[in-house]
C-alpha positions in Angstrom: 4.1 -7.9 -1.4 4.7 -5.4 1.2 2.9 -7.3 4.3 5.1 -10.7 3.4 8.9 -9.1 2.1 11.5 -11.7 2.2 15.0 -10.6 2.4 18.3 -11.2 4.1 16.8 -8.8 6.3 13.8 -10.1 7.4 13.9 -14.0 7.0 10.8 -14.7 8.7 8.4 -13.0 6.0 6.5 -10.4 8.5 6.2 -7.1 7.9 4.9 -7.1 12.0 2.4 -4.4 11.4 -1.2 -4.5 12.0 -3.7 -4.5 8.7 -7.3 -5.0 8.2 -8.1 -7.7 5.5 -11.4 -8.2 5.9 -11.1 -11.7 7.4 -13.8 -10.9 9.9 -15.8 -8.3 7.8 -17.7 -11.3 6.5 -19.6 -11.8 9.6 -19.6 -9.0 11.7 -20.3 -5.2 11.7 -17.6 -3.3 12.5 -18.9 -0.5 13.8 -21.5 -2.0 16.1 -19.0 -3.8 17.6 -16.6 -0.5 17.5 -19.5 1.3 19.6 -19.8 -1.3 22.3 -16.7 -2.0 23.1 -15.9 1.7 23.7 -18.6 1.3 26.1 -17.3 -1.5 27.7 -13.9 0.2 28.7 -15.1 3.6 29.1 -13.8 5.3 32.5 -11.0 2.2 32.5 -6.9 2.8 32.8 -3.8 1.5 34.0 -4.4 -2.6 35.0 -8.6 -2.1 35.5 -8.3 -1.5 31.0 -5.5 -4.1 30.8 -7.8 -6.8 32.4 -11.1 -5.4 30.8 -9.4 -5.5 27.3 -8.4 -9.0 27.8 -11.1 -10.3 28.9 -13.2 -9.0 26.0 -10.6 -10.3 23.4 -10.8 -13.7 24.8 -14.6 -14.1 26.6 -16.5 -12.1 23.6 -16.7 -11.9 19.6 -15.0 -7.8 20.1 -12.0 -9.8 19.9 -12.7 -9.4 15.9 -12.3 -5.7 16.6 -8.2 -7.1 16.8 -5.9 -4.2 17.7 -8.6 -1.7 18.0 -9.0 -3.2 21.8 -5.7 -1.6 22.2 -5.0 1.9 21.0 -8.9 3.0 20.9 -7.9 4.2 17.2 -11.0 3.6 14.3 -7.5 3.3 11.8 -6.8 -0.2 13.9 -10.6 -1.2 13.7 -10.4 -5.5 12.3 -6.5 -5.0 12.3 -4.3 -8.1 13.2 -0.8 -8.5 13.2 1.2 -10.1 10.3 1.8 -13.9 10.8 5.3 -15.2 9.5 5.6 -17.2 6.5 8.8 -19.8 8.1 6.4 -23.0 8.6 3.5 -21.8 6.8 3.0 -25.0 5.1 1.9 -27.1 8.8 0.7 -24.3 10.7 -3.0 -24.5 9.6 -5.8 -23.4 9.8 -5.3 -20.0 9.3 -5.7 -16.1 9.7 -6.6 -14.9 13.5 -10.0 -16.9 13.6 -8.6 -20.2 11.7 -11.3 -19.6 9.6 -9.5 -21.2 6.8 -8.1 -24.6 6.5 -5.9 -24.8 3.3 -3.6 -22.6 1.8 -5.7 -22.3 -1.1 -8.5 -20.9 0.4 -6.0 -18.2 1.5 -4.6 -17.6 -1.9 -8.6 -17.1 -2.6 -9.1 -14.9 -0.2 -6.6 -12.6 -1.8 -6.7 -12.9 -5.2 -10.5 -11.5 -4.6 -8.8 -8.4 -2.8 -10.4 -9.4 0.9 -13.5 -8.4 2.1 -14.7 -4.8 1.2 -15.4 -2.9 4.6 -14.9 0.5 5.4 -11.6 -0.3 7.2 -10.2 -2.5 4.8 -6.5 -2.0 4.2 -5.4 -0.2 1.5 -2.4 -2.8 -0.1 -5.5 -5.2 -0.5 -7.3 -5.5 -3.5 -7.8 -8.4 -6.4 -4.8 -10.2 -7.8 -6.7 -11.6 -10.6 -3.9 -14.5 -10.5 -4.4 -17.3 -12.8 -5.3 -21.1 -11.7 -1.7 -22.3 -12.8 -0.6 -19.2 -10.9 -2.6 -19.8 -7.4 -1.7 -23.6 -7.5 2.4 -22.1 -7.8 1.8 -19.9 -4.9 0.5 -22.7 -3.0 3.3 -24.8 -3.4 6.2 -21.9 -3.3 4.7 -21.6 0.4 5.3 -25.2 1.2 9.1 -24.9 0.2 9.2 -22.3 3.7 9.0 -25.2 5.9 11.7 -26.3 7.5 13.3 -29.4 6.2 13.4 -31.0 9.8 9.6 -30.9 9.2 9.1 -32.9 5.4 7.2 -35.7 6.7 5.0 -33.3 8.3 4.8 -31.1 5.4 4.0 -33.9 3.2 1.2 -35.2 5.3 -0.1 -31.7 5.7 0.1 -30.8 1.6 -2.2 -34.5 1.2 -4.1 -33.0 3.9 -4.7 -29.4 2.4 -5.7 -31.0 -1.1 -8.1 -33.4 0.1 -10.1 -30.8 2.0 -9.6 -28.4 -1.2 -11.5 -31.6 -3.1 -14.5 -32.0 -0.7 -15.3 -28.2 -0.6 -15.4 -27.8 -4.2 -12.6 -25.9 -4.5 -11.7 -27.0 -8.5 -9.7 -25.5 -10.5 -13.2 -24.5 -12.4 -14.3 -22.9 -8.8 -11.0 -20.8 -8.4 -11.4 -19.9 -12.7 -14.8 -17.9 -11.7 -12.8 -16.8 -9.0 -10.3 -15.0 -11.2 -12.9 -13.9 -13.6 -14.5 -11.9 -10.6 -11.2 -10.6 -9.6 -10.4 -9.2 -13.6 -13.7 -8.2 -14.1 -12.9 -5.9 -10.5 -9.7 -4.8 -11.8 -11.8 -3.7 -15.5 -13.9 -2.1 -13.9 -11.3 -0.1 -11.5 -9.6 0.9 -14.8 -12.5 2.3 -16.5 -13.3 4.1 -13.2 -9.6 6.1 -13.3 -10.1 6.5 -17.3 -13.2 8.5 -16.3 -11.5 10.6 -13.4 -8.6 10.6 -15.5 -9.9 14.5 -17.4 -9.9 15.9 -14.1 -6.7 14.2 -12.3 -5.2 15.9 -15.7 -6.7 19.8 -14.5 -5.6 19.4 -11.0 -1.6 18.3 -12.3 -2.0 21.4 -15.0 -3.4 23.7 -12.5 0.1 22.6 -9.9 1.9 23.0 -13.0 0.9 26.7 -13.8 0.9 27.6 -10.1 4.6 26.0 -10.0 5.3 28.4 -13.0 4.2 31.8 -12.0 6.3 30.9 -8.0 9.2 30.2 -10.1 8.8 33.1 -12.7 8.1 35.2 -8.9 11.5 34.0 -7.7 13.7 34.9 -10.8 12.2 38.7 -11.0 13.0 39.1 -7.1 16.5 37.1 -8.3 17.0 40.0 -11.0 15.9 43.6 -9.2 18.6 42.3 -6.1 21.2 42.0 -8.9 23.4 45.0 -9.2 23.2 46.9 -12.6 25.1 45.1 -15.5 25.9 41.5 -13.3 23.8 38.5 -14.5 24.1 38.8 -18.6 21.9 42.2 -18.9 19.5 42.2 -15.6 18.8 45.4 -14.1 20.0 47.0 -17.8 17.0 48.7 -19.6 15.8 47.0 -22.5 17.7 47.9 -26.0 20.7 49.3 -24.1 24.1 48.1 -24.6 26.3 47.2 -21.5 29.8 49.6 -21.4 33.0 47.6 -21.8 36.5 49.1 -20.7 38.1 50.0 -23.9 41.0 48.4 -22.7 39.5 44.9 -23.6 38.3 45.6 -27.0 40.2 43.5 -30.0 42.0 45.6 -32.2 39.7 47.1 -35.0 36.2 46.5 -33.1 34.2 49.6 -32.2 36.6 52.1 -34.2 36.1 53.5 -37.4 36.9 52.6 -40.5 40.0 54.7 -42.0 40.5 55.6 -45.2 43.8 54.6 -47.1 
């Protein structure tokens, strides 16, 4: 969990980046909205864009288009910043648009990998996590809160689970829910198993390419070498490299004397 790290480090659970996923890609079209609001603030700078940018985020639904307002970049299109996990127990409803009121619902949203759009972050996709394991999510997040807040966490938990119950959330409801998400995650893996032949080519093709640069780089090694330095490069092949006589052990290289 890369969005969400907790650490020593980084208590608070944020990541405070900007991502896309695909809270508002249920209801809106991204790129109309993309289009028009580049309209809307073209030929504005300095405060005139500040105030025009503002007032579309707050008076008008291109607020969905999140940090996109901002830098004019497509990669920020339905990006919103990472909200801190400290509290996260009492601070429903949530995402930008509180379009969800339980944690569970969250959990949902993830373990189905978001909402497919083309600017979708790329750390999203299906959990395929378990009822037992959705329900231990749900309550890990409530141990964040802050113990000066345990009434309020209690209250909020009863809260959470009786709006879960009158939306037909079961634990049936989130099982098809899982189901989706493996059957996502099969079919992703039979997808790689077929591109898997070629992935293979291009790695043996970098492989052979890597071979004949390094095979390159030892014969230029070899023809700078002076003659008779690197254990027989730059010696013709068959030919014996000269050794001071001076060196040779006592019987080697002479001939054999008779009695």
């Amino acid at each position: 969990m890369t969005c969400h790290m907790l650490n020593p480090s980084n208590p608070l659970g944020t990541d405070d980046r900007f991502h896309n996923i695909g809270v508002s890609a249920r209801k809106q079209n991204f790129e109309e909205l993309a289009d028009k609001a580049l309209k809307a603030l073209h030929g504005k700078s300095g405060k005139e864009d500040t105030e025009a940018v503002d007032r579309l985020a707050i008076e008008t639904n291109l607020s969905e288009l999140g940090r996109f307002l901002v830098t004019k970049n497509r990669a920020d299109i339905g990006s919103f910043k990472t909200f801190q996990l400290r509290n996260v127990g009492i601070t429903g409803p949530y995402m930008h648009d509180g379009s969800m009121q339980t944690l569970t619902d969250v959990i949902d949203h993830y373990n189905r990998g978001g909402e497919a759009n083309p600017f979708l972050d790329g750390g999203i996709e299906p959990l395929a996590l378990t009822d037992g394991e959705i329900e231990d999510l749900v309550e890990f997040l409530g141990t964040l809160t802050d113990k000066r807040f345990a009434a309020e966490q209690r209250a909020e938990t009863a809260r959470q689970r009786a709006v879960a119950a009158s939306n037909g959330r079961s634990a049936r409801t989130r099982s098809r829910c899982g189901r989706c998400c493996r059957s996502r995650a099969a079919s992703r893996e039979r997808k790689e198993a077929r591109d898997e032949p070629q992935v293979q080519e291009h790695r043996d093709q970098a492989l052979r390419g890597a071979r004949r640069a390094l095979r390159g780089t030892s014969q230029a090694r070899a023809a700078r070498l002076p003659e008779g330095v690197g254990g027989g490069h730059g010696r013709r092949r068959g030919e014996r490299r000269a050794v001071p006589s001076d060196v040779v052990p006592a019987g080697h290289g002479r001939e054999r004397r008779d009695g």
